[in-house]
C-alpha positions as CSV (number, residue, x, y, z in Angstrom):
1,X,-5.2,-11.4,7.5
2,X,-4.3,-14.9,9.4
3,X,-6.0,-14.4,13.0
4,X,-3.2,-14.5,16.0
5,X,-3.4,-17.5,18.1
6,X,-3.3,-17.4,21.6
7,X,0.6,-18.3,22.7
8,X,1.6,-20.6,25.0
9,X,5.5,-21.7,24.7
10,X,8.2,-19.9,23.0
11,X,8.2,-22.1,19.6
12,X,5.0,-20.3,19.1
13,X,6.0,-17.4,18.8
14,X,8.9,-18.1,17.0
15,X,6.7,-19.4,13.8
16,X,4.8,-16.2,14.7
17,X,7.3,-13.9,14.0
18,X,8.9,-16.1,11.3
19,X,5.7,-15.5,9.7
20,X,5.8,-11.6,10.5
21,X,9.4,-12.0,8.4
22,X,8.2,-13.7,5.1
23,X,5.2,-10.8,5.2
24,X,7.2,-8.3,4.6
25,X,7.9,-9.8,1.3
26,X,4.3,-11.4,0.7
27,X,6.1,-14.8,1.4
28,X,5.2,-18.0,3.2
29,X,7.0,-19.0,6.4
30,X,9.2,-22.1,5.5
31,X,7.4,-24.3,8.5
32,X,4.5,-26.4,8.5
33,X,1.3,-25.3,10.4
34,X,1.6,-25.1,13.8
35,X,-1.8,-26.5,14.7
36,X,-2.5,-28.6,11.8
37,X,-2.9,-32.1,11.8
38,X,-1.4,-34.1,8.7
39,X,-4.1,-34.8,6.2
40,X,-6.2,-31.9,7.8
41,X,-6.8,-28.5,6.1
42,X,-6.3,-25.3,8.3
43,X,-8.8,-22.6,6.9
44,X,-8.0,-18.5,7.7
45,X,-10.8,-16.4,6.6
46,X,-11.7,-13.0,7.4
47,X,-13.5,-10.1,5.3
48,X,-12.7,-6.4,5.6
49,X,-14.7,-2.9,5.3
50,X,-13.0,-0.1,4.6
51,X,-14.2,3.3,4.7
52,X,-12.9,6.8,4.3
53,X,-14.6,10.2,5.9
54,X,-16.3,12.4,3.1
55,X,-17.2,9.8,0.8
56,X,-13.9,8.7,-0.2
57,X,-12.2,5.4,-0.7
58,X,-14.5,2.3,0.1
59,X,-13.5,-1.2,-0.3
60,X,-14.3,-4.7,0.7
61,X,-12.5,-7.4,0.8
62,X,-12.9,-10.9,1.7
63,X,-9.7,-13.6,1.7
64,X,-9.1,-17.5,2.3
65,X,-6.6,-19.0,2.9
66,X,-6.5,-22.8,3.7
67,X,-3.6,-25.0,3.9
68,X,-3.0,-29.2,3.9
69,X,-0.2,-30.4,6.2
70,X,1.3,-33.1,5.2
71,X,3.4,-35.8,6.7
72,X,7.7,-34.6,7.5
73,X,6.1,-30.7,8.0
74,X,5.7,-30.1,4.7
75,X,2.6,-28.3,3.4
76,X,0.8,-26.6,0.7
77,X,-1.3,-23.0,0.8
78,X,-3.4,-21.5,-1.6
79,X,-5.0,-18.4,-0.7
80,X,-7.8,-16.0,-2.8
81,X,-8.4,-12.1,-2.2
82,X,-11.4,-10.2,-3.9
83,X,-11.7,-6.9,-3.1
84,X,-13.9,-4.1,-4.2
85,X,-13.3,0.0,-4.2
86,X,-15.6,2.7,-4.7
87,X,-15.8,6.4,-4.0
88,X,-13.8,9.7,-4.8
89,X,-10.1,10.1,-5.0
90,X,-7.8,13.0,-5.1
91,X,-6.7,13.7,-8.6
92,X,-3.6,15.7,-7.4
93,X,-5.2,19.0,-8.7
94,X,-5.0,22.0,-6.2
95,X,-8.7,23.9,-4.7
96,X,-9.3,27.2,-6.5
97,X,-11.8,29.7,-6.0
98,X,-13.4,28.9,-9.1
99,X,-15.2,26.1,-10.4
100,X,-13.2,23.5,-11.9
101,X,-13.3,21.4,-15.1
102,X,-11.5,18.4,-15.4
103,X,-11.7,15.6,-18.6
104,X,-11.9,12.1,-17.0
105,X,-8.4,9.6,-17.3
106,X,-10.8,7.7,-20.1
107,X,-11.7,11.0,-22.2
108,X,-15.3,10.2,-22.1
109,X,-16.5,13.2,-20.7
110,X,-15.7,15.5,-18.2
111,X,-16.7,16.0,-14.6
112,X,-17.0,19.3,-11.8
113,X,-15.2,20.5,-8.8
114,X,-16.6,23.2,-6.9
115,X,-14.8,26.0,-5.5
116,X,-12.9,25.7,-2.5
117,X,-13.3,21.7,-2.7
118,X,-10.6,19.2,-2.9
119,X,-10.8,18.1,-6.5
120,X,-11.8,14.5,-6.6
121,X,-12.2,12.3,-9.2
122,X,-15.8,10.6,-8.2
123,X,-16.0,8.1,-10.7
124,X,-12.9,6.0,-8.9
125,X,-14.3,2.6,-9.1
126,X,-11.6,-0.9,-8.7
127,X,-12.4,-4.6,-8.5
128,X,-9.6,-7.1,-8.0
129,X,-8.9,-10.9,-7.6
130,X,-5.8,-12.5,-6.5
131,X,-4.7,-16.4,-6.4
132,X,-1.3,-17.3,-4.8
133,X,-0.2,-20.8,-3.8
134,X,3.0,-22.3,-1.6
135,X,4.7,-25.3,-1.1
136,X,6.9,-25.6,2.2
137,X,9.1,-28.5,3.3
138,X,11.7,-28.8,5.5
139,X,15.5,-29.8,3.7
140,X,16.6,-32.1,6.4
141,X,17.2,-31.0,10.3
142,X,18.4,-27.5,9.6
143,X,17.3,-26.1,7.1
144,X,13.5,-25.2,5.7
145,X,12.3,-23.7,2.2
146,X,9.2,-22.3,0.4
147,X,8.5,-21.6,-3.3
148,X,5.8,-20.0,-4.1
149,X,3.6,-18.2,-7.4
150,X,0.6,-15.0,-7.5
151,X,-0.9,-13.3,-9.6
152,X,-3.8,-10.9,-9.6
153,X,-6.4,-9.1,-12.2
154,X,-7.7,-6.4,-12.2
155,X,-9.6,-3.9,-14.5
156,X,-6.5,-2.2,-15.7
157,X,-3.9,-4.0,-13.5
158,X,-2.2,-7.6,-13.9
159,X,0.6,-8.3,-11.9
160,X,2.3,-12.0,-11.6
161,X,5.3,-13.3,-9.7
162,X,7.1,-15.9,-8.3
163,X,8.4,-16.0,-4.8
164,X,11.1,-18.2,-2.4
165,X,13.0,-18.2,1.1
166,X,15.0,-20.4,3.1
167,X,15.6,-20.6,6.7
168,X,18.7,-21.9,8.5
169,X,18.3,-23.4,11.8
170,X,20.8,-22.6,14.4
171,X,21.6,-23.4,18.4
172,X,18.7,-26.1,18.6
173,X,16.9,-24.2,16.4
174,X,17.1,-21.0,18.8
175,X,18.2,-19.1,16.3
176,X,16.5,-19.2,12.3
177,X,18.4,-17.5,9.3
178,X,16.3,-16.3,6.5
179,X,16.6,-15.2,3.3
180,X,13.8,-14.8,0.6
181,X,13.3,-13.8,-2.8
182,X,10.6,-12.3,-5.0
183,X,9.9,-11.0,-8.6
184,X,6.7,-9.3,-10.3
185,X,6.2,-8.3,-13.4
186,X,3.5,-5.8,-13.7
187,X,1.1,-4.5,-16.6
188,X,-1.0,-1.7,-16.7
189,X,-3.3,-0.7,-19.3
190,X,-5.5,2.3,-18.1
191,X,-9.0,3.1,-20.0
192,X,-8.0,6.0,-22.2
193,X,-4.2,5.0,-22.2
194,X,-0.8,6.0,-21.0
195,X,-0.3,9.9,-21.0
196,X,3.1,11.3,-21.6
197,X,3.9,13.0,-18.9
198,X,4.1,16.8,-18.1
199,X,1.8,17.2,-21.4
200,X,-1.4,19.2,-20.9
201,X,-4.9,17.7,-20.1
202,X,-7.0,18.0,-23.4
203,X,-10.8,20.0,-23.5
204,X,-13.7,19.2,-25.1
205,X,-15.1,22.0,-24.6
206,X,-15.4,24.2,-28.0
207,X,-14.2,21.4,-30.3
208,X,-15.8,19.1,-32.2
209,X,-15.7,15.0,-31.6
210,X,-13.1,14.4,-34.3
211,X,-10.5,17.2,-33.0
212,X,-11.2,16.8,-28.6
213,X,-9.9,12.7,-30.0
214,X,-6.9,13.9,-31.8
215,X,-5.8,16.1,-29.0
216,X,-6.7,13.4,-26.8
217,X,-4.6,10.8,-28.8
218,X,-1.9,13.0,-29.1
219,X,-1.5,13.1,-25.3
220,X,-1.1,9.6,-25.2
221,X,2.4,7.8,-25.4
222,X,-0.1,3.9,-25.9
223,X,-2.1,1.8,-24.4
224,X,-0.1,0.0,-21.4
225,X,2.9,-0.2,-20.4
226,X,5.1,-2.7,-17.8
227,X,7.2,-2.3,-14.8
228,X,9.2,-5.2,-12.8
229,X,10.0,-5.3,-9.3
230,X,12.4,-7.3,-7.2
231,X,13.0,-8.0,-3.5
232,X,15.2,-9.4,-1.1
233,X,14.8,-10.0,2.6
234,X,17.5,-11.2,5.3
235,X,16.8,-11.7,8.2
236,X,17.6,-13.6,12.0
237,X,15.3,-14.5,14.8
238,X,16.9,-15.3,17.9
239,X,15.2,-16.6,21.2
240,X,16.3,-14.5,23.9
241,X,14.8,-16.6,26.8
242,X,11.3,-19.2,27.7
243,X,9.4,-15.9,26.9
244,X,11.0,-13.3,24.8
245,X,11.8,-13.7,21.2
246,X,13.4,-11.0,18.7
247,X,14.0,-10.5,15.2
248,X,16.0,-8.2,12.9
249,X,15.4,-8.0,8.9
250,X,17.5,-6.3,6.1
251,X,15.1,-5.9,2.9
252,X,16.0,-4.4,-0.3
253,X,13.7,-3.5,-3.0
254,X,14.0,-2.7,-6.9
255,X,11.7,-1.5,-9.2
256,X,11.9,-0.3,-12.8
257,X,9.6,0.4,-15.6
258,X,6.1,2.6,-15.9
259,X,6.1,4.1,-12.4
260,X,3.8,6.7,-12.5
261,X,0.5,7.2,-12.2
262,X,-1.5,7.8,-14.7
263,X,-4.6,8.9,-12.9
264,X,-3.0,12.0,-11.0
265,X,-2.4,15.4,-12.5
266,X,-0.9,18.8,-11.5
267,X,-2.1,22.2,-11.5
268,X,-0.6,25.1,-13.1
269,X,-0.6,28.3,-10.4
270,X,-0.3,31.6,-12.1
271,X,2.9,33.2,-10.3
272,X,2.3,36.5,-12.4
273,X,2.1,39.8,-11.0
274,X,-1.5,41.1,-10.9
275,X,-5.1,40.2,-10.0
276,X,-5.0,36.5,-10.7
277,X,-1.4,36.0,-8.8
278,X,-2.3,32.6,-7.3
279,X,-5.0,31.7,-9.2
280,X,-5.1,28.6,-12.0
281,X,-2.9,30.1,-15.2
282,X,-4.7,29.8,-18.4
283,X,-3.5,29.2,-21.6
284,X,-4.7,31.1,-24.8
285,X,-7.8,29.3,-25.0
286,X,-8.9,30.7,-21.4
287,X,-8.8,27.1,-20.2
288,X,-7.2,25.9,-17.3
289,X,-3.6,24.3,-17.5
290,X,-3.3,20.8,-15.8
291,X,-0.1,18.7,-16.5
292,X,-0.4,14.7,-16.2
293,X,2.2,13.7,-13.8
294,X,5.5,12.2,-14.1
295,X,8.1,10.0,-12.0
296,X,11.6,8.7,-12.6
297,X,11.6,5.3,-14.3
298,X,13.3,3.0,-11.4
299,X,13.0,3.1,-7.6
300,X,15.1,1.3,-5.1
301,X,14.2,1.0,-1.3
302,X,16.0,0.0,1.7
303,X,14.2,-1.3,4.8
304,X,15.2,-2.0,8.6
305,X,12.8,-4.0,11.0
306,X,13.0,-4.8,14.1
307,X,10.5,-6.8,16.4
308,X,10.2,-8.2,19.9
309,X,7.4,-10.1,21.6
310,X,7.5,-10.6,25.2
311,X,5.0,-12.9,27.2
312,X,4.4,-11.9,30.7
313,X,4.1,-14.4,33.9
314,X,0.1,-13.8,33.2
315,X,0.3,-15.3,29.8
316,X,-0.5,-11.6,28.5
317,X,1.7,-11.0,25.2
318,X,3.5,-7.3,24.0
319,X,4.6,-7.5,20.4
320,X,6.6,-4.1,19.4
321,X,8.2,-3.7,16.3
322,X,9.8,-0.5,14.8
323,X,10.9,-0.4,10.4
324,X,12.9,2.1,8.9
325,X,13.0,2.7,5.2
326,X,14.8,4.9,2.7
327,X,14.9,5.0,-1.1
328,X,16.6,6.8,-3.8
329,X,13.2,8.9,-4.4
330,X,14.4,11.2,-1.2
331,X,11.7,9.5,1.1
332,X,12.5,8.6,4.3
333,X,9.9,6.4,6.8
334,X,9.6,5.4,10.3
335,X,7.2,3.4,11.4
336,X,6.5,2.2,15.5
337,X,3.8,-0.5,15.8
338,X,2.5,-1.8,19.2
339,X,0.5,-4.7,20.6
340,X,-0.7,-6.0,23.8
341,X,-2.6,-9.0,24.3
342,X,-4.6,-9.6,27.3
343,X,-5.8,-12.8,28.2
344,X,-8.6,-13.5,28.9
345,X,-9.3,-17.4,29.6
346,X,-10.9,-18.5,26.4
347,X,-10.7,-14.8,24.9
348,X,-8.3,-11.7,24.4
349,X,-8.2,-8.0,23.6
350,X,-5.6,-6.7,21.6
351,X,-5.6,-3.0,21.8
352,X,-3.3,-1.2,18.9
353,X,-1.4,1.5,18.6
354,X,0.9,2.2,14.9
355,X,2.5,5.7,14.3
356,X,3.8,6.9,10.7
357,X,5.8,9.9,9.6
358,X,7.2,9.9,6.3
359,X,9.5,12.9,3.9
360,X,8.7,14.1,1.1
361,X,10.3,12.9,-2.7
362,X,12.3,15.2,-4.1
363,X,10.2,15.2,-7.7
364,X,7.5,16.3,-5.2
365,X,5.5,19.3,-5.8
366,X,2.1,20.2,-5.0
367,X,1.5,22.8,-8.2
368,X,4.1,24.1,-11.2
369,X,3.6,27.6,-11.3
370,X,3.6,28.9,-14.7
371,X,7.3,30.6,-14.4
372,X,8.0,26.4,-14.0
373,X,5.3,25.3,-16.7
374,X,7.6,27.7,-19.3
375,X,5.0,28.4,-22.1
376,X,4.6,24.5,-22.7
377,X,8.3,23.2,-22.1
378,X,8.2,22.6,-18.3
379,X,11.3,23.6,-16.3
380,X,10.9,20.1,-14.6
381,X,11.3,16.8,-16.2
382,X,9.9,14.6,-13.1
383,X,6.8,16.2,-10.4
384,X,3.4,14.6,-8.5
385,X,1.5,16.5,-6.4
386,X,0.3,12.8,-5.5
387,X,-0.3,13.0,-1.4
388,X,1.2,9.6,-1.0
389,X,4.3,11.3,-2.1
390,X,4.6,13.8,0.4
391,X,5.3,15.2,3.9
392,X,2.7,13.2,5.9
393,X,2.0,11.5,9.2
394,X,-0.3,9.3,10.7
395,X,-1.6,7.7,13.9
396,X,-3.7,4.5,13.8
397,X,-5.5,3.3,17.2
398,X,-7.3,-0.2,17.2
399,X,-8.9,-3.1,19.2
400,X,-9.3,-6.4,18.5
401,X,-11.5,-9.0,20.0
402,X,-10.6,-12.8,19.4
403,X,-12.9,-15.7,21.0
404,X,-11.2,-19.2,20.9
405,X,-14.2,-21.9,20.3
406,X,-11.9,-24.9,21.0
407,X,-8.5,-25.7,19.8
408,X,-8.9,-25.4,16.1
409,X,-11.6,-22.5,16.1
410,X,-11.3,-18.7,16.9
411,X,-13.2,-16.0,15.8
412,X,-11.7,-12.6,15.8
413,X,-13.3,-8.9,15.2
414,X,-10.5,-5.9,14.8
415,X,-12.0,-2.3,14.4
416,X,-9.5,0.4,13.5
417,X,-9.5,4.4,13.2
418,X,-6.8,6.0,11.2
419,X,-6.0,10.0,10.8
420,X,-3.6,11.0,8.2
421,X,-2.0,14.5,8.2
422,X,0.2,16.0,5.5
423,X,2.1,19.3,5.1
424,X,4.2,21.0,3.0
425,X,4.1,24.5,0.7
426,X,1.5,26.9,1.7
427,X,1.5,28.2,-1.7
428,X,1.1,32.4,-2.5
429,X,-1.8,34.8,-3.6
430,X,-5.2,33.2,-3.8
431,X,-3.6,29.5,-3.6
432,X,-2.8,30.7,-0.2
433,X,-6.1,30.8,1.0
434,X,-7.4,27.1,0.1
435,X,-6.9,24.1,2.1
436,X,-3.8,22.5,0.7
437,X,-3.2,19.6,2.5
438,X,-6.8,18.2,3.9
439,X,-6.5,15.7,6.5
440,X,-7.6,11.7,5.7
441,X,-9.9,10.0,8.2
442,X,-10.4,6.2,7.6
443,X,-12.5,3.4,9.6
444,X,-12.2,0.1,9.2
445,X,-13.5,-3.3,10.3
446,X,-12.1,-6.8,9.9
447,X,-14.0,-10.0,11.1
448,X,-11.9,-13.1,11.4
449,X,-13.3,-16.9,11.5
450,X,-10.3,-19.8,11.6
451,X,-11.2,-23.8,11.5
């Protein structure tokens, strides 16, 4: 959330984008502040609202970040995030044309979904702080290093890590090298436990206390489990001239452990000739037949980014940037981000414009019908119908004001509008009538004060 400053020589926007390279790993650039002064702390804060259309997903969050240069350009960060969500989320269930019952993640108690709605669980509710701190010092006239340590908290979620890079300086430092390194280890211990996946959500309707906690028990493979992830970036900035600067990054991520998510479910579509072709499939009990979700154990990504800022003769600034990514899930991403900053003596507008469009993973599904569900020994060993996992898009269009106080002071205010489209199987019979895939509308709002 560190507000841009306004650019005035080339070396600016090298740290800039040098910064732009260590963020793609959640790593400090290897380089001392640009404006601090030694002894003097630099303080970034900014707070952010969040907001999604139909009372979904809200969140707040405020971060601070301050950092003490010290003498020889070395200096030391720390930086806290809080942030707060509330609201409805999908649950990964399909709409039906009759009212839905589903038992909440916890198993205390159950909540409704009316027909024709997007299920959504209502009670989705997250608070979570973070504390991460760096140390960064050059290692003599070429080279420059960072180490660096997070962690973060939340209800359910604890994830700590440790993170480095290094930067080689080339050509009178017109060229930068860099490599960096991070590992996480995650926990997570949801309320109501793991659930084994591709089992069937347990009812408490009809059964006593005692026999809705066995079942409920029995669905459940313990309380938490743990997942680790690694990553590695390379990457080179060249200066191309006084006023253009470009950069190219390599990053490669690992992951393995508890990937799922146990919050998301899957409906069950009756693919059965006769009147309820397309309708939720019941089992014996005349309940409906929702499946916890279930993803392979490991993932492994593979990322291209490229970036170029340009400053005009008017002092104005375009920053484009493209990323590619791919991963052994079947996704495939491509990302196109643009910037233009327009000067404005002691202020700017930065007007924004990202564009998203992302494949689907081939454990993807958006319902099992009951040919696939197979009596209770699913056909499938891996499926989400999570969106996030899907054949989707999205356009983002934003515009940020920044005011410049003095030379150590800016205040910044950034408003962005985000739609979010996916696609994929119509589905058959009565499934073919509801709204599969409803779009996502988002607003948000971040204010910026740096001294």
């Amino acid at each position: 959330m560190t507000t841009k400053k306004q650019i005035s020589k080339p070396s600016s926007i090298g740290a800039a984008l040098t910064v732009a390279t260590c963020g793609l790993l959640g790593l400090s650039a290897p380089v001392a502040s640009a404006k601090g002064q030694v002894g003097e702390w630099d303080v970034d804060t900014a707070v952010l609202f969040y907001s999604e259309a139909d009372d979904r997903v809200q969140a707040a969050e405020p971060v601070v970040s301050a950092t003490l240069n010290l003498e020889d350009e070395r200096a030391w960060n720390i930086k806290f995030v809080a942030d707060t969500l509330t609201g409805a989320t999908p649950n990964g269930a399909t709409p039906s044309d009759e009212i839905q019952t589903f038992t909440r993640p916890s198993g205390e108690g159950s909540y409704n979904v009316a027909a024709g709605e997007n299920p959504l669980d209502d009670t989705f509710h997250d608070t979570r702080g973070a504390l991460s701190t760096t140390w960064s010092a050059p290692l003599g006239r070429d080279y420059a290093y960072t180490a660096g340590a997070y962690g973060s908290i939340e209800y359910d979620y604890t994830s700590f890590g440790v993170n480095g890079s290094i930067a080689r300086y080339l050509n009178n430092k017109n060229t930068t090298l860099n490599m960096g390194l991070s590992l996480s280890m995650d926990s997570i211990g949801p309320e109501g436990g793991i659930p084994n996946p591709l089992t069937r959500m347990p009812f408490e309707a009809g059964k006593s206390d005692d026999d809705f906690n066995k079942e409920f028990n029995a669905s459940r493979s313990g309380p938490d489990d743990t997942k680790t992830i690694m990553d590695l970036l390379l990457g080179v900035t060249q200066v191309i001239n006084r006023s253009t600067i470009m950069q190219f990054n390599y990053s490669l991520s690992m992951a393995s452990g508890y990937m799922t998510d146990p919050f998301k479910i899957l409906s069950v579509i009756d693919d059965n000739a006769g009147a309820n072709y397309g309708g939720n499939f019941k089992d014996a009990d005349g309940y409906n037949i929702y499946l916890y979700e279930a993803r392979p154990d490991s993932r492994m990504k593979h990322a291209l980014f490229w970036q170029t800022k340009h400053m005009l003769a008017n002092g104005d600034v375009m920053d484009g940037s493209y990323r590619f990514m791919t991963d052994d899930w079947g996704i495939t991403s491509h990302t196109l981000d643009f910037h233009y900053r327009w000067m404005l003596g002691s202020s700017y507008l930065e007007p924004h414009v990202r564009y998203y469009m992302q494949s689907e993973a081939d454990f993807y599904k958006r319902y099992l019908t009951s040919s696939e569900y197979n009596g209770g020994s699913p056909v499938v060993t891996e499926a989400s119908a999570d969106y996030r996992l899907g054949e989707l898009n999205s356009a983002t269009l934003g515009l940020k004001w920044g005011y410049k106080l003095n030379d150590d002071q800016e205040l910044s205010i950034r408003a962005e509008y985000m739609k979010q489209s996916s696609s994929g199987d119509s589905g058959f019979g009565k499934l073919a009538s509801q709204d599969l895939y409803p779009d996502t509308d988002a607003f948000w709002v971040q204010v910026g004060y740096n001294f």
